[in-house]
VOPA-976060 format. One record per residue (C-alpha): residue in one letter; chain; x, y, z. Coordinates in Angstrom, 3 decimals, always signed. Last residue first. Layout:
<mardrens>
A_A_X_Y_Z $
...
</mardrens>
This chain:
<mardrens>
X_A_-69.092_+53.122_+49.182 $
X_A_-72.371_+53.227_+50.797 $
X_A_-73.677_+55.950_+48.998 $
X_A_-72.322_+54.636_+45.458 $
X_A_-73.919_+51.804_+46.120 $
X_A_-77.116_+52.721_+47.219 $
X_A_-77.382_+55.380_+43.986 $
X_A_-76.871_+52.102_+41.735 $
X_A_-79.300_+49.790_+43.387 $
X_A_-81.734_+53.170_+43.163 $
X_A_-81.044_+53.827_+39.507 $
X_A_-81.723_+50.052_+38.501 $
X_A_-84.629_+49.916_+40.177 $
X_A_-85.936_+53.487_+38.877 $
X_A_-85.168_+52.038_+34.883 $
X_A_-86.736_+48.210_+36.396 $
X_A_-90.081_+50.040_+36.950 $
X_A_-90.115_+52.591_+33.943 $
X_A_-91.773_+55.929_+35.098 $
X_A_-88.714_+57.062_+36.513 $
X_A_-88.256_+58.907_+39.931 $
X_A_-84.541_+58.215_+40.127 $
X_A_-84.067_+59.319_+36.759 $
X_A_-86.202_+62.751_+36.848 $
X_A_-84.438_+63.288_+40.436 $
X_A_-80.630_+63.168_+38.718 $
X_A_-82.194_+65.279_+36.199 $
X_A_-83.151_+68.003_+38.346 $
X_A_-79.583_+67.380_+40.695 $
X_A_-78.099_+68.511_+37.476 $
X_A_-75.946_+65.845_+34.982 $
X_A_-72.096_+67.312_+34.033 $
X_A_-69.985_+65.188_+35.709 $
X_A_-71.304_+61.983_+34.346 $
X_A_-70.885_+59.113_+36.271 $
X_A_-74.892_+58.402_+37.270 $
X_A_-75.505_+58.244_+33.673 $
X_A_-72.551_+55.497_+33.427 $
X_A_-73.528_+53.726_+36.511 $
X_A_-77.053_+53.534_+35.439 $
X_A_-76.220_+52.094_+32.016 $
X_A_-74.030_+49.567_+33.806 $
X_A_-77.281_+47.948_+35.814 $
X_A_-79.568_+48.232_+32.564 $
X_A_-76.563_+46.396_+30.251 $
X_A_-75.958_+44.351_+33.400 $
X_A_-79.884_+43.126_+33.684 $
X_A_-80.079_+42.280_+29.923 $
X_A_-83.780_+42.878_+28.859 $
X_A_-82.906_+46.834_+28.418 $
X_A_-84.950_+49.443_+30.080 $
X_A_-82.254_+51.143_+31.313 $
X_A_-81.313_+51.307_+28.058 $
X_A_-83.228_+53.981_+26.941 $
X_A_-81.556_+56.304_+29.889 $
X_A_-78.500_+55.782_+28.366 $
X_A_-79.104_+56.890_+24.890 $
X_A_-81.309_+60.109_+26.371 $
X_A_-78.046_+61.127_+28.259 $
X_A_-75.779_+60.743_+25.121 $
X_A_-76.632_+63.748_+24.163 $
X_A_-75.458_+65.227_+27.353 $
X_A_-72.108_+64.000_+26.047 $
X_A_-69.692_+60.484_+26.425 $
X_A_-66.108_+59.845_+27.043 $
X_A_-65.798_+57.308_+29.925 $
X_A_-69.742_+56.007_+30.320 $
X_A_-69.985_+55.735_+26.038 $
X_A_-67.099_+53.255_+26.753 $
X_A_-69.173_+51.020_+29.349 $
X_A_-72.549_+51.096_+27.330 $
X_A_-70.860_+50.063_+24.160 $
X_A_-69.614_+46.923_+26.222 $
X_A_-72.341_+45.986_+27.441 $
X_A_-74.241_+46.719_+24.030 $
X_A_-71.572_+44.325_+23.014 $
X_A_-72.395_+41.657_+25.451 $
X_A_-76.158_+42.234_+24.589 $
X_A_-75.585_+41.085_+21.441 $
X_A_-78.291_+42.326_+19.182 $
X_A_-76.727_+45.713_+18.920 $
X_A_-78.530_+48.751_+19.386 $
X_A_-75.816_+50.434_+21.333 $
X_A_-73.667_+49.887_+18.586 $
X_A_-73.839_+52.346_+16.847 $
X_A_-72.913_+54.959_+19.358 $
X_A_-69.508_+53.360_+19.719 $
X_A_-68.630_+54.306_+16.186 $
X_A_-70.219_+57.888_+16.891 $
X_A_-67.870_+58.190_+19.993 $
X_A_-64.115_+57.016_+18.125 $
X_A_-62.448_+60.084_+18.397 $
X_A_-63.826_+60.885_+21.789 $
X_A_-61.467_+58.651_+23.980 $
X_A_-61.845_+55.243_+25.694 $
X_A_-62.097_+52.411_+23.441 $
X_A_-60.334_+49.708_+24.205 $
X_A_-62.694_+47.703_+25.683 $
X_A_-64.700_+48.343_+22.519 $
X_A_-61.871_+46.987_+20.298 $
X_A_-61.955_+43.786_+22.890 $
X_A_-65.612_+43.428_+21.822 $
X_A_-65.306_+43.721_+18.414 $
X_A_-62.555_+41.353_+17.928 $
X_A_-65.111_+38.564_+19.330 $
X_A_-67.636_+39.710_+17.587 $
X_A_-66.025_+39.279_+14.369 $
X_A_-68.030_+41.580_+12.188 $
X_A_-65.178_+44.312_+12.560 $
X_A_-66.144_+47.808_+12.066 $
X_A_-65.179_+48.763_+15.672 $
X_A_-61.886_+46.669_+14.704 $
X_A_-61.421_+49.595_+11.507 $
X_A_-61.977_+52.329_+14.238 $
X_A_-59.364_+51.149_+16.337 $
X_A_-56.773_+51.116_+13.436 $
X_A_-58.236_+54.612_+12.104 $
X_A_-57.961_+56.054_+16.038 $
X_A_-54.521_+54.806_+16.234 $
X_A_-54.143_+52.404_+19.142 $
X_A_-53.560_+53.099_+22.974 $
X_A_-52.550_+49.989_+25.678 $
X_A_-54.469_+49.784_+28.541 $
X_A_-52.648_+46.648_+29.519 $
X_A_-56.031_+44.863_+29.293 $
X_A_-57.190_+46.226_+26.340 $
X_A_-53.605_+45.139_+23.824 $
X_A_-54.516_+41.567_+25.864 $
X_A_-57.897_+41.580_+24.824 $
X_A_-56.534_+42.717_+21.311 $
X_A_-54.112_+39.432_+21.240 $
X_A_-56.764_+36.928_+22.259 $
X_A_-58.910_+38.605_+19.274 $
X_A_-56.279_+38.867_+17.191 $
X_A_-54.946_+35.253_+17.314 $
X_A_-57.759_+33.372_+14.787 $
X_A_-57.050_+36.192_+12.368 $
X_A_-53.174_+35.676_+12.829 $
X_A_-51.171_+38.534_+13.989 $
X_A_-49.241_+41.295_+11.831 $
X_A_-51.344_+44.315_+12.951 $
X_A_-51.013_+43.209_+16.145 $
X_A_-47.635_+44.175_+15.839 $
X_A_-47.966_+47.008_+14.350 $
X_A_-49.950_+48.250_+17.420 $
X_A_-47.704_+46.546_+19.865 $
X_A_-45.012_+48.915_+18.531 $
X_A_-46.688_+51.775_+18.663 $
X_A_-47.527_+51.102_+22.572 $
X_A_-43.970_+49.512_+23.228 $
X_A_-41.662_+52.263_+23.331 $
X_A_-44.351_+55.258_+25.068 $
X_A_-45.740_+52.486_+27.529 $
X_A_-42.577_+51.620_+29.267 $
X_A_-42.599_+52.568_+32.841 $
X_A_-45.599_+50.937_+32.993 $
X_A_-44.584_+47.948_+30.430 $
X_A_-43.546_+45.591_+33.277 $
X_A_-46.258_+46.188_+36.022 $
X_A_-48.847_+45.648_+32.749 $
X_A_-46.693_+42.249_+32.424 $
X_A_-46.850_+40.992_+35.728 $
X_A_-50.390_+41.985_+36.019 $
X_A_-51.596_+40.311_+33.114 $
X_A_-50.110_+37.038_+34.174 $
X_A_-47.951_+35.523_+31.218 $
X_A_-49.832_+32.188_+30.045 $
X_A_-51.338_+33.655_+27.067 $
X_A_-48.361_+34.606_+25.174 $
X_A_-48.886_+35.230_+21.692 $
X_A_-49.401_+39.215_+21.649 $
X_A_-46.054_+38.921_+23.966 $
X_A_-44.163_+37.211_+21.396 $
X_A_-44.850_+39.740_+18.685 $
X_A_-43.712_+42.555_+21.435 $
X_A_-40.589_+41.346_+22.140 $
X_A_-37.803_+42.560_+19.326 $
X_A_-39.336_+45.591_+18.726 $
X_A_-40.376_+45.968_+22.072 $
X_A_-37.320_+45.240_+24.048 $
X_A_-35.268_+47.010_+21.676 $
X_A_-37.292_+49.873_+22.470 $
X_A_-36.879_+49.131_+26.590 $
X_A_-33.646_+48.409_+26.281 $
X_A_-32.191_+46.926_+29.804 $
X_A_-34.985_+47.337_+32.023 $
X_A_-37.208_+45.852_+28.911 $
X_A_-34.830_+43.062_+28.618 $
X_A_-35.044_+41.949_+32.483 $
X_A_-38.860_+42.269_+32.247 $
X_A_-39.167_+39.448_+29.527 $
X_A_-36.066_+37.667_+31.007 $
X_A_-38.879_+37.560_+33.914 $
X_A_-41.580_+36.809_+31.721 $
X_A_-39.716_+33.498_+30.380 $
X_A_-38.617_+32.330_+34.025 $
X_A_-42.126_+31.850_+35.349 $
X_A_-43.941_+30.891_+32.478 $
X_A_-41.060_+27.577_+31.625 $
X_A_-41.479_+27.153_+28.167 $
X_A_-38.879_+29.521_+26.504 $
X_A_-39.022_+32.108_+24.163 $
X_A_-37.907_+34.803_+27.319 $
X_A_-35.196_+32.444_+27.906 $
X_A_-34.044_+32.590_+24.369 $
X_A_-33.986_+36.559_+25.022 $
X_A_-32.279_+36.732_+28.534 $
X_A_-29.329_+34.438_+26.666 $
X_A_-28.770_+37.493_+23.588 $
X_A_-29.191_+40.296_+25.858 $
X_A_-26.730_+39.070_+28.243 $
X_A_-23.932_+41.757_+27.435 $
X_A_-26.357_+44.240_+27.684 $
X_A_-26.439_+43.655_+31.322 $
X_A_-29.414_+46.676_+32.706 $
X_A_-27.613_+45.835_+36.014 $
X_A_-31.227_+45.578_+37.535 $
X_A_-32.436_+43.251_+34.896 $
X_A_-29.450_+40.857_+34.829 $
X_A_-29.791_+40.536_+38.244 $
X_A_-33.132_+39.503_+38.270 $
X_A_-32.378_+36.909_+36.027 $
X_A_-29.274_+35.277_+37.760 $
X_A_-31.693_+34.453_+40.544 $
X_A_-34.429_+32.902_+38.276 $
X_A_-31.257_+31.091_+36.730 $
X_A_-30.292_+29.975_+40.686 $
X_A_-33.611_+29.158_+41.249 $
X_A_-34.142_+26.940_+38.012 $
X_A_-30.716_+25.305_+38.542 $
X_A_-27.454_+27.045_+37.273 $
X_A_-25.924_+26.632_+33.898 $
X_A_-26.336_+29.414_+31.544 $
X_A_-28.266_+32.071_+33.588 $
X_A_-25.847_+30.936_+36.474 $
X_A_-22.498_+31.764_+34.529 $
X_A_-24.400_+34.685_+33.609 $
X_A_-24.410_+35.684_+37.614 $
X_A_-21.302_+34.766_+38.154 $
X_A_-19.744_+37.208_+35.158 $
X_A_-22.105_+39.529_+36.496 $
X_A_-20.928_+39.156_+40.094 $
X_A_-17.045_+40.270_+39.060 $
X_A_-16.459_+41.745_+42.222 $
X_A_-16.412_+45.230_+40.709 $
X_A_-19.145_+44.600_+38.441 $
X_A_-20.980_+43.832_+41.433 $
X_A_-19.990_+47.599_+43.449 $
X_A_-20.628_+49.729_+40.156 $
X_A_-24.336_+48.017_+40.379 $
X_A_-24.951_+49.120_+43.586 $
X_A_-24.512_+52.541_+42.932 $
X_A_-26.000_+52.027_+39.852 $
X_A_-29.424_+51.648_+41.816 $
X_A_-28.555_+54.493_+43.927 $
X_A_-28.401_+56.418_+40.890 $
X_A_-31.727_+55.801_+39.801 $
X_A_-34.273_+53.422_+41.898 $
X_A_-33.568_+52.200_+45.273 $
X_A_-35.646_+49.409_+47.340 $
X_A_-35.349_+46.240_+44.941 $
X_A_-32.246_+46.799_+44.983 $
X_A_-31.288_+46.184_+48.638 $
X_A_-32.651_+42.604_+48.562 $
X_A_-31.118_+42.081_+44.907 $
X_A_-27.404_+42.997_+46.896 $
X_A_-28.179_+40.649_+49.998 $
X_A_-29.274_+37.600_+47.346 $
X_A_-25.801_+38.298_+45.098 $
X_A_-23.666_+38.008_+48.020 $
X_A_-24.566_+35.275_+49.282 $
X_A_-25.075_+33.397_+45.857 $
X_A_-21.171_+34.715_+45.908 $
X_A_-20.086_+33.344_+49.291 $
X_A_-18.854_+30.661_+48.025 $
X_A_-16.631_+32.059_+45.441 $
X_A_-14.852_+34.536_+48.570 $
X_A_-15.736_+37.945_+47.988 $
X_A_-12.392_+39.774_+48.629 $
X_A_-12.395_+43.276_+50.567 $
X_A_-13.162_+46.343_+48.841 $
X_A_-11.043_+49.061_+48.055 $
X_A_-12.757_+52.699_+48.303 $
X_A_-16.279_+53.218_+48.204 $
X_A_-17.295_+56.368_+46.995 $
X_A_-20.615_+57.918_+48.624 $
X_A_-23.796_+57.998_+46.257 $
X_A_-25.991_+56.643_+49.190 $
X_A_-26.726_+53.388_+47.237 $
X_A_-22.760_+53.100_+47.522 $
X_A_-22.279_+53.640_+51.442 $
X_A_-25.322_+51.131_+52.009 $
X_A_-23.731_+48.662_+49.658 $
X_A_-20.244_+49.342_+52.091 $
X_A_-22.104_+48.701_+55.165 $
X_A_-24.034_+45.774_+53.991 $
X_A_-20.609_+44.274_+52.967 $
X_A_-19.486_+43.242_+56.336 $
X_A_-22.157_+42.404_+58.665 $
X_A_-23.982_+41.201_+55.853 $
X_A_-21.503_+38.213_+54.991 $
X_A_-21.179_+37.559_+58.757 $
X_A_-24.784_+36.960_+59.212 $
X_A_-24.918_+34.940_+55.840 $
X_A_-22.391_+32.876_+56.879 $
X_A_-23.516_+32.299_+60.320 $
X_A_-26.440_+30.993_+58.748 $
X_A_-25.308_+28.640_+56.338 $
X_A_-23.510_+27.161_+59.362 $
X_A_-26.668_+27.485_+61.956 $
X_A_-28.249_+24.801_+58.623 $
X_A_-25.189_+22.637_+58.350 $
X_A_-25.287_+22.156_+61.656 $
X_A_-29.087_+21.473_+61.450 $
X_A_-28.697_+19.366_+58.310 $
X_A_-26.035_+17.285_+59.571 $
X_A_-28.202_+15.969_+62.795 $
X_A_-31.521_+15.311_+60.727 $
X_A_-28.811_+13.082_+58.505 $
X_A_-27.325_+11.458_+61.661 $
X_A_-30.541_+11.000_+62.796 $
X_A_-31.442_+8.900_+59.704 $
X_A_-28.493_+6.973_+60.100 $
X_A_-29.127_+5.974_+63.220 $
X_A_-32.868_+4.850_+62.051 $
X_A_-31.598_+3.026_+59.336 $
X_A_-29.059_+0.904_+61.563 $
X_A_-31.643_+0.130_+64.135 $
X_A_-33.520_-0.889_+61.302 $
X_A_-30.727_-3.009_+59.996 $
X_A_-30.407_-4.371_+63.222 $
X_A_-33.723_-5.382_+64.256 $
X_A_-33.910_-7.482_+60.880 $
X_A_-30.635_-9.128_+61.505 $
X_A_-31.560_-10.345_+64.826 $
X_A_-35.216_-11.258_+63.233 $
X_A_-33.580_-13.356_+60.550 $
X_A_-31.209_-14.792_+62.699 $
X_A_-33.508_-16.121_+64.925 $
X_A_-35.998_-17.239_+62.265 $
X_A_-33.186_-19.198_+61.300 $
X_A_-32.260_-20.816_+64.682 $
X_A_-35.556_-22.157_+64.718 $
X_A_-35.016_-24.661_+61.870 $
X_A_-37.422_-23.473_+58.439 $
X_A_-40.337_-25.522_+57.733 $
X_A_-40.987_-27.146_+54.529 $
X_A_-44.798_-28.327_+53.706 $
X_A_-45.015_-31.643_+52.314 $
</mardrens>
């Protein structure tokens, strides 16, 4: 026997339903209502806040003293701290300690390794930064587990905030981690270490000296990419490496004279990826006898062997317009191909 509920019930039950979302929907325009205020509050705050101290950080990045300043109320400090990176980012030099004489005076590197320790993921990314452009030795210790740590983002900024602080230190202390790090971007870090190359290129060297077979070839690539410099009898000893993979990144690297006859030999290579790459080098540092090596390979099977090998002939300084004719006019059907495409591009560019 099927139950049914009295009338009266249902009544209730939609009277009370209606209400609660009546209720809900109040409340939820309250909310929208508190975040807006709150909102033109945050910014008022941050209007005032640069109406007064941008005047006084412009009078210290000019390199004019600044006499007493006025208190930094506590919650103004994030404030504070976002106005002063803005401005740092645009001044190198003195300016740049400039502004740093005016933080430590308000005592925004304590705050600012308070946050490093105990803020949120912004606010550490925040406290960061900082770090880096007050060159904080005191934080050395903190920026360096963060540079270990999981989180990409965060770990390659401590990574930069160390090297503005010590760039040597940086490196000794650094540079294994970076060979293992495959999730920093490359541009991040060669942006990083451009200021830095001469304390972290002999460095990275040993270091890579140190690595894993099975990391060395990730680790080289990396060493390539950065356009890092090795000895010529460490480079030389990769070139000799039967790990193709190791071979390849030692070719990428390969860029000056002192290592031409080892890149000469391996023109002939079976793999055309390393003829590719043998092509490529020979293009930066090679000699007129190295016109009759290029001009074989135009004929090679691979189409970007034949298509680089034309670049590189058409690259060198030192070629007359005679021989610039010869190789346009060639005999072999995919050689003059190749040496048109090329010629095109170059024009049009």
């Amino acid at each position: 026997m099927d139950y049914k509920l009295p009338s009266d019930v249902y009544l209730q039950i939609a009277f009370w339903t209606g209400a609660g979302a009546l209720a809900l929907t109040a409340l939820v325009g309250l909310q929208i209502i508190w975040l807006r205020l709150s909102m033109r509050r945050m910014q008022r705050r941050e209007q005032e806040l640069t109406l007064k101290w941008r005047p006084l950080l412009n009078a210290a990045v000019a390199g004019e003293p600044v006499g007493n300043l006025p208190e930094l109320a506590r919650r103004d400090g994030l404030l504070f701290i976002k106005l002063w990176l803005h401005l740092q980012q645009a001044v190198r030099g003195e300016a740049s300690e400039g502004l740093n004489g005016i933080a430590r005076r308000l005592g925004c590197d304590e705050q600012v390794r308070g946050l490093l320790a105990g803020g949120n993921r912004a606010e550490r990314l925040l406290a960061i930064l900082a770090l880096g452009h007050m060159r904080d030795k005191d934080s050395w210790a903190a920026l360096a587990r963060t540079a270990h740590s999981a989180d990409s983002a965060s770990s390659v900024h401590a990574l930069w905030a160390l090297v503005q602080t010590d760039a040597a230190r940086a490196a000794h202390e650094m540079a294994p981690l970076l060979l293992r790090r495959g999730d920093w971007p490359l541009s991040q870090l060669a942006n990083i270490l451009q200021n830095a190359r001469a304390e972290w290129q002999p460095v990275l060297a040993d270091a890579l000296a140190r690595v894993t077979p099975a990391e060395l070839p990730q680790a080289l690539r990396l060493v390539a990419a950065l356009r890092m410099d090795l000895p010529l009898a460490q480079l030389r000893g990769y070139l000799a490496s039967r790990e193709q993979e190791v071979l390849l990144a030692a070719l990428r690297m390969s860029h000056v004279p002192g290592v031409v006859d080892e890149v000469r030999r391996h023109l002939a290579s079976e793999d055309w990826r390393v003829r590719l790459q043998a092509v490529r080098a020979l293009g930066e540092m090679g000699d007129r006898s190295d016109v009759a090596r290029l001009r074989a390979l135009l004929s090679d099977p691979q189409w970007w062997v034949r298509y680089r090998a034309a670049q590189a002939l058409l690259a060198l300084p030192f070629l007359t317009n005679e021989e610039l004719a010869q190789l346009r006019n060639a005999g072999d059907r995919y050689a003059a191909d190749m040496i048109a495409q090329v010629t095109a591009e170059q024009e049009a560019a």
